[in-house]
mmCIF file of the N, C-alpha and C atoms, coordinates in Angstrom:
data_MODEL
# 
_entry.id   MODEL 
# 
loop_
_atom_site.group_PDB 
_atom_site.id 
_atom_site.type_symbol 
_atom_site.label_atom_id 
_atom_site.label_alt_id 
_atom_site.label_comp_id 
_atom_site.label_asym_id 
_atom_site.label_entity_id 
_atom_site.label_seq_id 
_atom_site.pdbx_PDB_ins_code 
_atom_site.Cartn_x 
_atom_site.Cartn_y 
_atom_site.Cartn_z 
_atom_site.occupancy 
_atom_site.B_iso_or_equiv 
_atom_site.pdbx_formal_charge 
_atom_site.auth_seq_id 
_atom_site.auth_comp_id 
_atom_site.auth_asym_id 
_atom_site.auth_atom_id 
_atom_site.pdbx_PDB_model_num 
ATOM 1   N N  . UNK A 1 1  ? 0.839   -1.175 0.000   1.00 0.00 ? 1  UNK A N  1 
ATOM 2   C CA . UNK A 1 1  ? 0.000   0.000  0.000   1.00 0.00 ? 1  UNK A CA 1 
ATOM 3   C C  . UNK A 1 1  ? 0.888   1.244  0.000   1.00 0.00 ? 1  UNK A C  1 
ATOM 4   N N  . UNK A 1 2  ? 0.491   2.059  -0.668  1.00 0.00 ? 2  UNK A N  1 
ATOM 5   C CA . UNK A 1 2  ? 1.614   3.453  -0.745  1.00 0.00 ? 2  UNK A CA 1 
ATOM 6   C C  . UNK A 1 2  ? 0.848   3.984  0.197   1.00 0.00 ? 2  UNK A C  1 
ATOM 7   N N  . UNK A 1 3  ? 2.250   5.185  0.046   1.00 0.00 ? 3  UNK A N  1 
ATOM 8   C CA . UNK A 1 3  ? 1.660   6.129  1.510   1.00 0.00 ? 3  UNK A CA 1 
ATOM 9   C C  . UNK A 1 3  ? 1.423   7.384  1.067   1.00 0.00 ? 3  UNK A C  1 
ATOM 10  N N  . UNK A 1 4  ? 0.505   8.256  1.101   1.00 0.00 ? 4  UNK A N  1 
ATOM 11  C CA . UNK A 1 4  ? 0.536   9.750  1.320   1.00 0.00 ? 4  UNK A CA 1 
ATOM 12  C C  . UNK A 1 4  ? 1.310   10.229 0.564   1.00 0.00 ? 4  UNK A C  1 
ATOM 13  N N  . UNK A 1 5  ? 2.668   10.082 0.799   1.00 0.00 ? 5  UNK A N  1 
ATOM 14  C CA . UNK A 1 5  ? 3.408   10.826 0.246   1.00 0.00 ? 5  UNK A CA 1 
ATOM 15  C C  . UNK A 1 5  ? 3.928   10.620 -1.161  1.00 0.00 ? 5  UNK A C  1 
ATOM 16  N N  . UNK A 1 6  ? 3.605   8.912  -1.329  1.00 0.00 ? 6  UNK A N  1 
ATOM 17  C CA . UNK A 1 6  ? 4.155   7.928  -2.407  1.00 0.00 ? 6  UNK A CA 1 
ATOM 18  C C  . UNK A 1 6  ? 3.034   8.541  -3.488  1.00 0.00 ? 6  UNK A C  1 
ATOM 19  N N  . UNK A 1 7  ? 2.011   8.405  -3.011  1.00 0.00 ? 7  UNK A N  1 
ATOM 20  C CA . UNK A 1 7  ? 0.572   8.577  -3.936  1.00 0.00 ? 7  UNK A CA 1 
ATOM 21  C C  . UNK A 1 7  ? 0.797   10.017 -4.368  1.00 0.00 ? 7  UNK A C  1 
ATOM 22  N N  . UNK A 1 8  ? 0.774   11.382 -3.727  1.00 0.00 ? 8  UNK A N  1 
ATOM 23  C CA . UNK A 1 8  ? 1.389   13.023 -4.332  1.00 0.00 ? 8  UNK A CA 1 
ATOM 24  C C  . UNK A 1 8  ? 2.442   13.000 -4.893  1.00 0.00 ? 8  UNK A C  1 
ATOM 25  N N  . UNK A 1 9  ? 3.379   11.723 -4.710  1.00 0.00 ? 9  UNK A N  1 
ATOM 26  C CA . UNK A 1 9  ? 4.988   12.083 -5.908  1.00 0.00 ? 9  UNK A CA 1 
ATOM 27  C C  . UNK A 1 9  ? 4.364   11.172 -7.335  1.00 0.00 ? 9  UNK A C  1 
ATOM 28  N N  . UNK A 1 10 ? 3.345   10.478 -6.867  1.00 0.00 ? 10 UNK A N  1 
ATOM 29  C CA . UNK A 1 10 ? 3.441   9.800  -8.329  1.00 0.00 ? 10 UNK A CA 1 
ATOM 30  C C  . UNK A 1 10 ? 1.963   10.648 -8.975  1.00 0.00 ? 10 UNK A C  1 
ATOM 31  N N  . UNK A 1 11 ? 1.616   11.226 -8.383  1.00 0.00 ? 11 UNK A N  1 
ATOM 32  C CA . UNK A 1 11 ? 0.387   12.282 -8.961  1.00 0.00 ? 11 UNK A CA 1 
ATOM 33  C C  . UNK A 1 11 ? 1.126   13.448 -9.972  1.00 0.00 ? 11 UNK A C  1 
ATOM 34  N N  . UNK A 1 12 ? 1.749   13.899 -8.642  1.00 0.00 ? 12 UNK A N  1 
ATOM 35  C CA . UNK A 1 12 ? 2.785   14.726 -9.291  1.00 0.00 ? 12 UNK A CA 1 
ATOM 36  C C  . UNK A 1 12 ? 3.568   14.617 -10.611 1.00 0.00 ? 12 UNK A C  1 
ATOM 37  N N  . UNK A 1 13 ? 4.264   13.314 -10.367 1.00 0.00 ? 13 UNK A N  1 
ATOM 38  C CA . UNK A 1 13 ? 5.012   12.959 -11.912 1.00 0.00 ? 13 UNK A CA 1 
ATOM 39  C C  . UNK A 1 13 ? 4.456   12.855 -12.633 1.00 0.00 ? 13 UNK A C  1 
ATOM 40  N N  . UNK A 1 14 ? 3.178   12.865 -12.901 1.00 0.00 ? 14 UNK A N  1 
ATOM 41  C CA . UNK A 1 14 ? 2.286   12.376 -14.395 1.00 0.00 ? 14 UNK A CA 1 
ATOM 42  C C  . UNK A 1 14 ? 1.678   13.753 -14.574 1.00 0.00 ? 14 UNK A C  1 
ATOM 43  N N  . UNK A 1 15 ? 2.232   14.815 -14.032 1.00 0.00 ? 15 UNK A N  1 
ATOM 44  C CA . UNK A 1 15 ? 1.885   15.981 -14.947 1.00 0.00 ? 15 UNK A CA 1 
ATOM 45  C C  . UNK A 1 15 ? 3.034   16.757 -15.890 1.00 0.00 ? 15 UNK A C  1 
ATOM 46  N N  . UNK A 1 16 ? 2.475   17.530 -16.772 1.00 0.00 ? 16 UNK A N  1 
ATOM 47  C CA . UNK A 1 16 ? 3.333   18.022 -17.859 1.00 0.00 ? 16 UNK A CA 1 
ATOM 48  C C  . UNK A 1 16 ? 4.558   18.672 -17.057 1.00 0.00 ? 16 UNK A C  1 
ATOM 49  N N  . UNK A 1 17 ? 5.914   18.967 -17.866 1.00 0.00 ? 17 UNK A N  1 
ATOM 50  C CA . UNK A 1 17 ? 6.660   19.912 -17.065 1.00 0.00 ? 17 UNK A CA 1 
ATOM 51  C C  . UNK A 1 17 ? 5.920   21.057 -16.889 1.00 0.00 ? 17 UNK A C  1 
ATOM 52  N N  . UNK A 1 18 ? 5.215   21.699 -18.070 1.00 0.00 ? 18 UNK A N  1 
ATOM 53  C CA . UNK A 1 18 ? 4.722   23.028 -17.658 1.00 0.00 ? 18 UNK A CA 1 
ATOM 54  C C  . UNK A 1 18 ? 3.629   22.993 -16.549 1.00 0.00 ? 18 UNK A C  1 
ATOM 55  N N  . UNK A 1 19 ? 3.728   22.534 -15.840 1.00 0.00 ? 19 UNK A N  1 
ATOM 56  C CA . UNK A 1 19 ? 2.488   22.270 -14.425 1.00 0.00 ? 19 UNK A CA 1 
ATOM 57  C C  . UNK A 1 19 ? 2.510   23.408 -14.125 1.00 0.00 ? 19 UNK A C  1 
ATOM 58  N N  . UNK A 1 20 ? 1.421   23.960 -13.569 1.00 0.00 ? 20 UNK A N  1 
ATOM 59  C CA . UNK A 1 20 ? 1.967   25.168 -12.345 1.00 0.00 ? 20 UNK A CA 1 
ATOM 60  C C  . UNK A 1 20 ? 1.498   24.799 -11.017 1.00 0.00 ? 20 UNK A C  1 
ATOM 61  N N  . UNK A 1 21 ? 1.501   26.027 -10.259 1.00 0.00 ? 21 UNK A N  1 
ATOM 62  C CA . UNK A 1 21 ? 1.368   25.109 -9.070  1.00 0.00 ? 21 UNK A CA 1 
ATOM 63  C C  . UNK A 1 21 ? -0.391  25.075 -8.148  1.00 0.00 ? 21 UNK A C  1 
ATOM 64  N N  . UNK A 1 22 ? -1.030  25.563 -9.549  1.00 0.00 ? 22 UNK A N  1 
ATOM 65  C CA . UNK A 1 22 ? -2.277  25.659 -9.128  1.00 0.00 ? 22 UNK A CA 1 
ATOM 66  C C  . UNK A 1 22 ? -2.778  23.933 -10.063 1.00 0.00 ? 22 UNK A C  1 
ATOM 67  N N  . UNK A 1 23 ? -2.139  23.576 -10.831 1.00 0.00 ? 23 UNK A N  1 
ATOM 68  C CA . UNK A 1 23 ? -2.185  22.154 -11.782 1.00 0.00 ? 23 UNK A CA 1 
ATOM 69  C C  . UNK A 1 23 ? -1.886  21.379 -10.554 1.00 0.00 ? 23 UNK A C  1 
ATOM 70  N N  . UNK A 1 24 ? -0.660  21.706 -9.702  1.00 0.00 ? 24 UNK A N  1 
ATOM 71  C CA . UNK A 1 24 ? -0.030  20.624 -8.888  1.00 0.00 ? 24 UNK A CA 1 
ATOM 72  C C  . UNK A 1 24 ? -0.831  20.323 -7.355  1.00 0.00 ? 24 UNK A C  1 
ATOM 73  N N  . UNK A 1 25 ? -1.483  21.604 -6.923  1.00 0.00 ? 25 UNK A N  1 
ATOM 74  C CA . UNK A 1 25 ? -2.561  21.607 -5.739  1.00 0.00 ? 25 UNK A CA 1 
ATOM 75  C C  . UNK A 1 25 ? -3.729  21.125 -5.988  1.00 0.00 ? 25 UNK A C  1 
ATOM 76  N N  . UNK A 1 26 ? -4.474  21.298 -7.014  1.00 0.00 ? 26 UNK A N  1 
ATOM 77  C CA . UNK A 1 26 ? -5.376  20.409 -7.576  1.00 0.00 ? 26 UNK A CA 1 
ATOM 78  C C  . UNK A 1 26 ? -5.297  18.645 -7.680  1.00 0.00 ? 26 UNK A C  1 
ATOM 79  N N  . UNK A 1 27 ? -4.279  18.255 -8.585  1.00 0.00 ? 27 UNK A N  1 
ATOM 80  C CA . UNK A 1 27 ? -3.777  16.961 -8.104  1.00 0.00 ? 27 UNK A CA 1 
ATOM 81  C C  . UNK A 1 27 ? -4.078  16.723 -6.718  1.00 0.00 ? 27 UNK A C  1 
ATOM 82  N N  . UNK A 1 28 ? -2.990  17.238 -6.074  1.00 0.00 ? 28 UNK A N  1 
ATOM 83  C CA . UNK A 1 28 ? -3.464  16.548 -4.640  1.00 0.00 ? 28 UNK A CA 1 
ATOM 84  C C  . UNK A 1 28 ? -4.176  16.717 -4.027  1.00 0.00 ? 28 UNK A C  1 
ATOM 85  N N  . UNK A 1 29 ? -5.480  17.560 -4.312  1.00 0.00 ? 29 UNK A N  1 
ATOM 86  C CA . UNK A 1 29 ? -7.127  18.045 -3.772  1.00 0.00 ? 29 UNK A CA 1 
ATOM 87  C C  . UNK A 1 29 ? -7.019  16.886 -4.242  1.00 0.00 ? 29 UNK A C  1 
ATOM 88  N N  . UNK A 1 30 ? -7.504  16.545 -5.668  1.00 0.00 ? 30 UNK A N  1 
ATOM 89  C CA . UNK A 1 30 ? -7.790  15.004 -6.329  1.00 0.00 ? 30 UNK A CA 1 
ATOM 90  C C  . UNK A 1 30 ? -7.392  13.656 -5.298  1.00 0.00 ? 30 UNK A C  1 
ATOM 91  N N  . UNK A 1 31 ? -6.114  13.379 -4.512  1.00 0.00 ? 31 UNK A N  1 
ATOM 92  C CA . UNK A 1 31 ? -5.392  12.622 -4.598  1.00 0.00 ? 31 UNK A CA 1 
ATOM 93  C C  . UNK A 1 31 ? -6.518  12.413 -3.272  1.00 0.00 ? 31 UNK A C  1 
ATOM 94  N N  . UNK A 1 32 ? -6.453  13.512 -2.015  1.00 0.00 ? 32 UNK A N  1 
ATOM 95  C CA . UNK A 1 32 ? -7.032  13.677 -0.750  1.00 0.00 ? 32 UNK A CA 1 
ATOM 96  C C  . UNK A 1 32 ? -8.687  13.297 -1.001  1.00 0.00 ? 32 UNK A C  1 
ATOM 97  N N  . UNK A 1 33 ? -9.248  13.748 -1.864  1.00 0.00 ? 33 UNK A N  1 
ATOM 98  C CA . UNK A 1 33 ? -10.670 13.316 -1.778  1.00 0.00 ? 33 UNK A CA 1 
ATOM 99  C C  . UNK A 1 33 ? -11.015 11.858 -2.256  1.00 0.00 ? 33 UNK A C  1 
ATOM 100 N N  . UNK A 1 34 ? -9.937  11.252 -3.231  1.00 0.00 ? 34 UNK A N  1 
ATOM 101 C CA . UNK A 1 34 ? -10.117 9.912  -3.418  1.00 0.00 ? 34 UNK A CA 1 
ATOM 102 C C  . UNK A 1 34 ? -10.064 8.713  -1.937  1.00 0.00 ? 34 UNK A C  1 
ATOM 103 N N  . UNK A 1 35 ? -8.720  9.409  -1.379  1.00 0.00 ? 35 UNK A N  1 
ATOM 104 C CA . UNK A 1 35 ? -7.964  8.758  -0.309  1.00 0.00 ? 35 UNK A CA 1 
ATOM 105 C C  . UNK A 1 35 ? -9.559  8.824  0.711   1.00 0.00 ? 35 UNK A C  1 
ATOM 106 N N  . UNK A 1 36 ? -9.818  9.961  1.418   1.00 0.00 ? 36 UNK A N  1 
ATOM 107 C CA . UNK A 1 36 ? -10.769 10.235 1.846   1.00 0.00 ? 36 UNK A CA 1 
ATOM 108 C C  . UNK A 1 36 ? -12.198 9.542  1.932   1.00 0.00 ? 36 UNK A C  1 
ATOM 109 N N  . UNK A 1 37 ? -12.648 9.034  0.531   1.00 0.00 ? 37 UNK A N  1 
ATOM 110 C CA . UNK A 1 37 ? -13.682 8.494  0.104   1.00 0.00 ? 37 UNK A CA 1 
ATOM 111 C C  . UNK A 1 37 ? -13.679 7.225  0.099   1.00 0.00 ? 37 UNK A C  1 
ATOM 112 N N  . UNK A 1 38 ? -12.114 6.251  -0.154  1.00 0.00 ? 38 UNK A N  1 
ATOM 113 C CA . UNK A 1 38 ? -12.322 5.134  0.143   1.00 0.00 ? 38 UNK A CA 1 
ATOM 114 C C  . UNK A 1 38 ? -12.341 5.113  2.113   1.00 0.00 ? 38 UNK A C  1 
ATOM 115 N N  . UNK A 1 39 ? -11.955 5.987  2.539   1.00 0.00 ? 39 UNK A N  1 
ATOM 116 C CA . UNK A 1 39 ? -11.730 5.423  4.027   1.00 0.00 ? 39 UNK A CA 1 
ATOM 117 C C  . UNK A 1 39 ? -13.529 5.372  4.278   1.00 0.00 ? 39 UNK A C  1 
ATOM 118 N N  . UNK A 1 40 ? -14.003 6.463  4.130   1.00 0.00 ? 40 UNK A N  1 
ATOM 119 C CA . UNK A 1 40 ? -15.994 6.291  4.096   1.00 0.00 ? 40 UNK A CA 1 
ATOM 120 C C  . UNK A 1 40 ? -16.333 5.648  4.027   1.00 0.00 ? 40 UNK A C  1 
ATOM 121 N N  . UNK A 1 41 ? -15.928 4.709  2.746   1.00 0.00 ? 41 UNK A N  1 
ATOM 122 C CA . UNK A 1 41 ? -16.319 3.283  2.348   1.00 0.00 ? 41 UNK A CA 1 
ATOM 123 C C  . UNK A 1 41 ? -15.940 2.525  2.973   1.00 0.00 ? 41 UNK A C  1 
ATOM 124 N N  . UNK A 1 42 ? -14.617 2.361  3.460   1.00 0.00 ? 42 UNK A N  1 
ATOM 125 C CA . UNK A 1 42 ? -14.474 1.020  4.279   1.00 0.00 ? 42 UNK A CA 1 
ATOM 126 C C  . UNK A 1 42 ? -14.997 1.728  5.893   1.00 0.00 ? 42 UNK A C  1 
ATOM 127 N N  . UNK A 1 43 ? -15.235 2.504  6.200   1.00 0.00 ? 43 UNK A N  1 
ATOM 128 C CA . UNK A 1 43 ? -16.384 2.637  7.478   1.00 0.00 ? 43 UNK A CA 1 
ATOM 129 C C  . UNK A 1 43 ? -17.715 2.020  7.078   1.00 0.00 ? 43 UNK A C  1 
ATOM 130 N N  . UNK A 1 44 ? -17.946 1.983  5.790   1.00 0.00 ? 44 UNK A N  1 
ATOM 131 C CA . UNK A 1 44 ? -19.379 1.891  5.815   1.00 0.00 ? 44 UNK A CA 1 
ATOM 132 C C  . UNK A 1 44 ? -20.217 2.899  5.382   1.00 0.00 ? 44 UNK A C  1 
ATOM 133 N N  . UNK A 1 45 ? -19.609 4.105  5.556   1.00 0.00 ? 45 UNK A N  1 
ATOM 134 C CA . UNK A 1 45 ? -20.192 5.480  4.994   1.00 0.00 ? 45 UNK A CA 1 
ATOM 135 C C  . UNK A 1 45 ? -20.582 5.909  3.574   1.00 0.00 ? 45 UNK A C  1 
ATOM 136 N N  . UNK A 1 46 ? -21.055 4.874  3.488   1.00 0.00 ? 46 UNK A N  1 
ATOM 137 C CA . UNK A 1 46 ? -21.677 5.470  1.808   1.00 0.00 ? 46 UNK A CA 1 
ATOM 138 C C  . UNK A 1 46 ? -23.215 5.306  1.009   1.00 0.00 ? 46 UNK A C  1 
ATOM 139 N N  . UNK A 1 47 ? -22.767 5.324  0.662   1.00 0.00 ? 47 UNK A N  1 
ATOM 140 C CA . UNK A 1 47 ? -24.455 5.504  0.029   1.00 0.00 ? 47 UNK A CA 1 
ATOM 141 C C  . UNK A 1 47 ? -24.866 4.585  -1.315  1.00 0.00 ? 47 UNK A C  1 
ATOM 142 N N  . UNK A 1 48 ? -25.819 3.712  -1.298  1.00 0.00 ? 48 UNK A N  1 
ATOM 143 C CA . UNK A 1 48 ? -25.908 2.585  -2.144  1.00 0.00 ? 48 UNK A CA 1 
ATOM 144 C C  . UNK A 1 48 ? -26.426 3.539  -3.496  1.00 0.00 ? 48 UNK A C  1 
ATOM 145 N N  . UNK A 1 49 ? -26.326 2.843  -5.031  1.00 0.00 ? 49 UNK A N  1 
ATOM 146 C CA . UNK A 1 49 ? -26.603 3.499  -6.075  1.00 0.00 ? 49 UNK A CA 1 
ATOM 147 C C  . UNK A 1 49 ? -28.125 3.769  -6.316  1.00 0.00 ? 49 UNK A C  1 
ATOM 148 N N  . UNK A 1 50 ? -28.855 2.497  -5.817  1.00 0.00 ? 50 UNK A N  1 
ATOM 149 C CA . UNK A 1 50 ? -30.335 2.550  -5.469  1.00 0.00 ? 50 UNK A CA 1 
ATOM 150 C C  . UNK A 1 50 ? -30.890 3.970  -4.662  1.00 0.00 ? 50 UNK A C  1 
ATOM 151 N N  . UNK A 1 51 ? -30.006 4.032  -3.469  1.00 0.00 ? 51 UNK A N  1 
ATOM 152 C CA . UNK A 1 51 ? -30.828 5.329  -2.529  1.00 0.00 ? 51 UNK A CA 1 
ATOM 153 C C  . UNK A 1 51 ? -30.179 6.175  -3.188  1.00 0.00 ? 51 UNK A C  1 
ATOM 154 N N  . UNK A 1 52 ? -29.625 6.523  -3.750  1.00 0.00 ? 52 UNK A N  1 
ATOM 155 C CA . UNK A 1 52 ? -28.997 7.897  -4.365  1.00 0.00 ? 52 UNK A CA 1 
ATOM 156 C C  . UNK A 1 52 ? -29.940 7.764  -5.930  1.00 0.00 ? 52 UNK A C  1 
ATOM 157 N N  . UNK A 1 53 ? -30.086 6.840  -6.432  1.00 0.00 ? 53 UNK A N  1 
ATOM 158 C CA . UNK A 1 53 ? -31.401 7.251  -7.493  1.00 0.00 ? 53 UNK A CA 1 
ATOM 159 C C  . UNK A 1 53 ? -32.744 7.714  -6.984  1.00 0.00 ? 53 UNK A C  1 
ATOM 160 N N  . UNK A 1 54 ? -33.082 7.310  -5.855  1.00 0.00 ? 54 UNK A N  1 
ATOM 161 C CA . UNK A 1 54 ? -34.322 7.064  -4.639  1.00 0.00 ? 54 UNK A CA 1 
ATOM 162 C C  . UNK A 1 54 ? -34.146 8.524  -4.608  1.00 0.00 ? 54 UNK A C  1 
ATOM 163 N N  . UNK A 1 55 ? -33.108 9.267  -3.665  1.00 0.00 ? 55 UNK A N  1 
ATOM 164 C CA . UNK A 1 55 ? -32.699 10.736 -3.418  1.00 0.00 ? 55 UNK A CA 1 
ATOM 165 C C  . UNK A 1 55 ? -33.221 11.764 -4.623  1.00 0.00 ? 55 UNK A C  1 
ATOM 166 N N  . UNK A 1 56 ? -32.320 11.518 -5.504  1.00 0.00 ? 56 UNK A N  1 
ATOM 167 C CA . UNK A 1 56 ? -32.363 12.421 -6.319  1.00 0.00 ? 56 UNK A CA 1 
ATOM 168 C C  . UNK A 1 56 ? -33.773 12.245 -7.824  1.00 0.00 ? 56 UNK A C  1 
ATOM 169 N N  . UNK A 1 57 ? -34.851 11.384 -7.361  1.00 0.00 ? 57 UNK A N  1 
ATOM 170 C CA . UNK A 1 57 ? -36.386 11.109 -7.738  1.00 0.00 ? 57 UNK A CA 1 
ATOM 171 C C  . UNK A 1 57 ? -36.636 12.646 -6.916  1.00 0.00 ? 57 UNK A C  1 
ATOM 172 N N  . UNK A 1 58 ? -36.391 12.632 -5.667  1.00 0.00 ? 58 UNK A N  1 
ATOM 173 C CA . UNK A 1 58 ? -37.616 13.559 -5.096  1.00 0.00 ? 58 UNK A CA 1 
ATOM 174 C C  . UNK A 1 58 ? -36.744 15.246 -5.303  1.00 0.00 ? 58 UNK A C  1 
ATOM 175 N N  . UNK A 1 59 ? -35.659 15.395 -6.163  1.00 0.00 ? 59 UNK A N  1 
ATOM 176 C CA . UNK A 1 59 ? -35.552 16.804 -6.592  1.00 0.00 ? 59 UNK A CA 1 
ATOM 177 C C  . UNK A 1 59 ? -36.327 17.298 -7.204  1.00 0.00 ? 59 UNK A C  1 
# 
């Protein structure tokens, strides 16, 4: 399992040289909300595809 830091250097490397550093903070917004979302999931915290069609019926 990589770590934190492993996962932002290899985010990092797969952008162009011309990155800037609003390209490179984004990435790791990206990197943090993925990381983030599986931990939800393995709590349990999520939301089945059924109730989220169910949800968004009564907009």
């Amino acid at each position: 399992m990589e770590t934190l830091k492993q996962e932002a250097i290899r985010a990092i490397a797969k952008l162009p040289e011309t990155a800037n550093i609003d390209d490179i903070m984004y990435e790791l917004y990206v990197v943090d909300k993925i990381k983030k979302g599986r931990e939800a999931v393995d709590r349990g915290e999520s939301v089945s595809v059924e109730d989220l069609k169910r949800e968004m019926q009564s907009w």
